[in-house]
N, C-alpha and C positions, 0 to 999 in steps of 0.2 A: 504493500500500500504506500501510495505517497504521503508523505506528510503535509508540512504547511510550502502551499503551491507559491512560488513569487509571484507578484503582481507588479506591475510597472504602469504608475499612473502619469503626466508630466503634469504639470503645475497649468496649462492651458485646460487640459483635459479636466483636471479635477474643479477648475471654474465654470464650463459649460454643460457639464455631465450629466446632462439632463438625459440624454439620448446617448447611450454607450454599445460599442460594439468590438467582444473580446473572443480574439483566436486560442482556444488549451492546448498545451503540444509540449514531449518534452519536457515534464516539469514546470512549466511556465505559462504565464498568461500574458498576453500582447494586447494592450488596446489599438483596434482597426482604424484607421481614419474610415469618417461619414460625413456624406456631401450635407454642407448646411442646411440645406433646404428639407433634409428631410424628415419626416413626420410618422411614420410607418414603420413596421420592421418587412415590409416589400423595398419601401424606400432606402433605408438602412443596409440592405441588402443586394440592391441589384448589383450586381455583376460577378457574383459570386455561384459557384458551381453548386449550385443548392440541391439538396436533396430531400430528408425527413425530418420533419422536425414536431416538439410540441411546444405548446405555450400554454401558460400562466398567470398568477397574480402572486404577487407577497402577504402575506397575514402578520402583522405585529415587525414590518420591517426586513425582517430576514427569514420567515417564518416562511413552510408549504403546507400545501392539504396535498397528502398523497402523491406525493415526492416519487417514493419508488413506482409507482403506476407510471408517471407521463415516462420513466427510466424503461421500462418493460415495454411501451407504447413504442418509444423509436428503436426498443430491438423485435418488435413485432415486424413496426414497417421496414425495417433492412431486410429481417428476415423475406418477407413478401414480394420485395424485388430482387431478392435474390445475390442481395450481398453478404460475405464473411466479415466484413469488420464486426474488431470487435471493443464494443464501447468501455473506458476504464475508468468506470463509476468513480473511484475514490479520487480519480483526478478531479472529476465533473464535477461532483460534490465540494468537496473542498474550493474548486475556482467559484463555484456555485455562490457560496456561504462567506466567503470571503467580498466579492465586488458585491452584496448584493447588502451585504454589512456596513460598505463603505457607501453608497448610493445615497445622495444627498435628501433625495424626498423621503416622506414617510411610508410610502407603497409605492411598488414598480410593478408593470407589468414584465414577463420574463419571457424567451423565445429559445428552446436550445434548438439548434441546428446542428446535424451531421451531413458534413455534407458531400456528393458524389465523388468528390478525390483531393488528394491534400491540396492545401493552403499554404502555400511558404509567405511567411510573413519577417522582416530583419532575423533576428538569431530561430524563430521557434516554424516547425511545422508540424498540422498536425488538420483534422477534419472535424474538431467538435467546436462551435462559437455557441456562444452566451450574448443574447442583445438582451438591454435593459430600456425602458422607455417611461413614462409617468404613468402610473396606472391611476384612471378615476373613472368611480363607480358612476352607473347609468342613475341620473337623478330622482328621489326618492320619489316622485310626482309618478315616474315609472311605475314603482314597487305598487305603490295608490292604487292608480287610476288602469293600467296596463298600458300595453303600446299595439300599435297598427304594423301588421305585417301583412305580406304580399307573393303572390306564388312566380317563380319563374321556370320555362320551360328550355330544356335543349342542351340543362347542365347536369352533371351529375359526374362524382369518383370513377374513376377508369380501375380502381383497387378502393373497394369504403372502406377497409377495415387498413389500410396504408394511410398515415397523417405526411401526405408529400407538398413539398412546395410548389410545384409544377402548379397543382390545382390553385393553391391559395393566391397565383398571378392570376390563374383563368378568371378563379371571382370576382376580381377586384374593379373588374366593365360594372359590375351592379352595386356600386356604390350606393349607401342611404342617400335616401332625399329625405325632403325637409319631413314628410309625415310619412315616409315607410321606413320603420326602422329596421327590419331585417326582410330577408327573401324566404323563402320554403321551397325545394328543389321535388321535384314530382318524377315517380317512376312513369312508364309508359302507357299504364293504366289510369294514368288520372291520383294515381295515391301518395301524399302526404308523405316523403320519406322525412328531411329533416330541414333545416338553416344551413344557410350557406358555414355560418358559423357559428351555430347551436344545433342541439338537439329537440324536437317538437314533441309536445303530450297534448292528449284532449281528455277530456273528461265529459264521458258519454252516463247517464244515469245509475254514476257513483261510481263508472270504474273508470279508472285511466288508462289510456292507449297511446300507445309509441309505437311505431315501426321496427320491425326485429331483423330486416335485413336489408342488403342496400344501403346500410348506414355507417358511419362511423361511430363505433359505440364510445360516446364522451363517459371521461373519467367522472361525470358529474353527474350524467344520467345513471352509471353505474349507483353512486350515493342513493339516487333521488329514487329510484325504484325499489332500493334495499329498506329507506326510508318509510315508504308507501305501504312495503308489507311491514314493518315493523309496526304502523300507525294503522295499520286493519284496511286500507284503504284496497282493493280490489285492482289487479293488475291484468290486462291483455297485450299481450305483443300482438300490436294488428294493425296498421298503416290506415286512416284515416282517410277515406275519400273527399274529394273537390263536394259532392254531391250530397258528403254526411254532415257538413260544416253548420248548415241551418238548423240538427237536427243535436248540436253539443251545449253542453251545457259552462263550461269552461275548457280555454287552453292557455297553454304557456311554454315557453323555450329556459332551455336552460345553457352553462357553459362555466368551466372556470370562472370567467373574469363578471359573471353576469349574477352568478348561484340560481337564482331562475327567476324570473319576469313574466309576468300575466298577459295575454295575449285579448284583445280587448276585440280587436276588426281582424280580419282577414281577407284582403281585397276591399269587395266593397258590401260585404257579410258582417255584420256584427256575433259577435260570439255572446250567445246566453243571452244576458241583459248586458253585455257591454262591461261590466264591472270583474274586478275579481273575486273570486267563490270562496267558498270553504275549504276546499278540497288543497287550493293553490296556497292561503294561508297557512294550512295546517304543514304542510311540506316546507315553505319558507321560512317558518319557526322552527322545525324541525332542525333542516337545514343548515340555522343561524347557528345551533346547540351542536348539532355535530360537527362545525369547524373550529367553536372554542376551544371544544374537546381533543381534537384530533390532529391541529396543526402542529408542527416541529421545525429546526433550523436544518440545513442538508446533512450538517456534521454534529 
């Protein structure tokens, strides 16, 4: 195991580091130059031989929820495309726990990337980066009242159960507007797989429904369903048709950075009465308690 990783920060760097992007390799961590302008970890990112990656949020600073999950996730997706690398957790972790300790704001969002072939950077080479960015939660007006989302058709995972970058550029044509705040990708049947960048439930006469294939199964849906039966609440894996929408009583999306959000319209379908339910509360409180509980630093 490695011990404590070096980190080399410069004095410019540790003034703007709002937005950080770090190469592990080698023992060592490099901070990457990132074009001014950018704003995203697509932005932060481009030109780089991108591969698999997951992402995150911080809890208490330097804190994860289920740390080893998103670590397992990007050796799924290697696995899936058919790569041998092989990831050197105690490095990860360490570089991890370290920049994310040193990170000026109170929460960051997180993005590890592996990526398709090494990286020489000055003295270090190596294929796993760490972007760091401001992470801030969806306005609590959200949690309230819910949000309006929107289906699109024509996109969908070439591998769901691989988190690769390739897709997270394709998505990026369907940017929010000012009142759709996220998309629903639909199989070829018309059925409800999931967000572009969450997970989708409905809540159909007390039981909840999520799609059980075709998707990427989020490390939060995993939580939220464990939750649901813990809480007596009635589970179906069954994808949600365009046609059944009129006919739910609640929906919501979930994701790391989101913990899940009431789903109020869809298109131009109101969901239930428009408001959030019982069912969504009861999960979000839930929810709230199992990350107090459950969160840790990498090391």
């Amino acid at each position: 195991m490695i011990g404590k990783i070096e980190v080399v920060l410069d004095e410019a760097a540790q003034d703007k580091a709002i937005f950080q992007l770090f190469l592990i390799g080698d023992g060592r961590v490099r901070p990457l130059p990132i074009p001014d302008s950018a704003k995203t970890f697509e932005e932060m990112l481009a030109g780089y031989p991108l591969g698999v990656y997951s992402a995150f949020r911080t809890f208490e600073h330097n804190k994860f929820l289920y740390l080893e999950a998103h670590l397992d996730r990007l050796r799924q997706s290697m696995s899936l495309l058919g790569w041998d690398y092989q990831l050197d957790e105690a490095a990860l972790r360490n570089a991890l726990h370290q920049v994310c300790a040193a990170y000026p704001l109170p929460e960051a969002r997180v993005r590890l990337d592996v990526l398709a072939e090494p990286l020489i950077f000055q003295d270090v080479s190596g294929r796993l980066l760490i972007s760091l960015m401001p992470f801030t939660s969806p306005p609590e007006a959200y949690y309230r009242e819910g949000v309006r989302v929107d289906v699109v058709t024509g996109l969908h995972r070439e591998k769901p159960q691989a988190k690769t970058a390739v897709f997270a550029q394709h998505r990026r044509q369907y940017q929010k507007s000012s009142d759709v705040y996220e998309y629903l990708m639909l199989d070829g049947d018309g059925r409800i797989l999931e967000g572009l960048t969450s997970n989708f439930y409905a809540v159909q006469e007390g039981v909840l429904r999520t799609a059980d294939s075709g998707i990427l199964e989020g490390i939060t849906r995993k939580i939220i369903l464990n939750l649901a039966v813990e809480l007596g609440i009635p589970v179906q894996l069954q994808a949600v048709r365009l046609d059944e929408i009129a006919h739910l009583q609640e929906a919501m999306i979930s994701s790391s950075s989101r913990a899940v959000l009431p789903v109020a319209q869809i298109g131009a379908q109101m969901v239930g009465d428009g408001r959030p339910g019982p069912v969504y509360r009861r999960l979000l409180a839930a929810y709230n308690q199992f990350v107090a509980r459950e969160v840790k630093t990498a090391v």
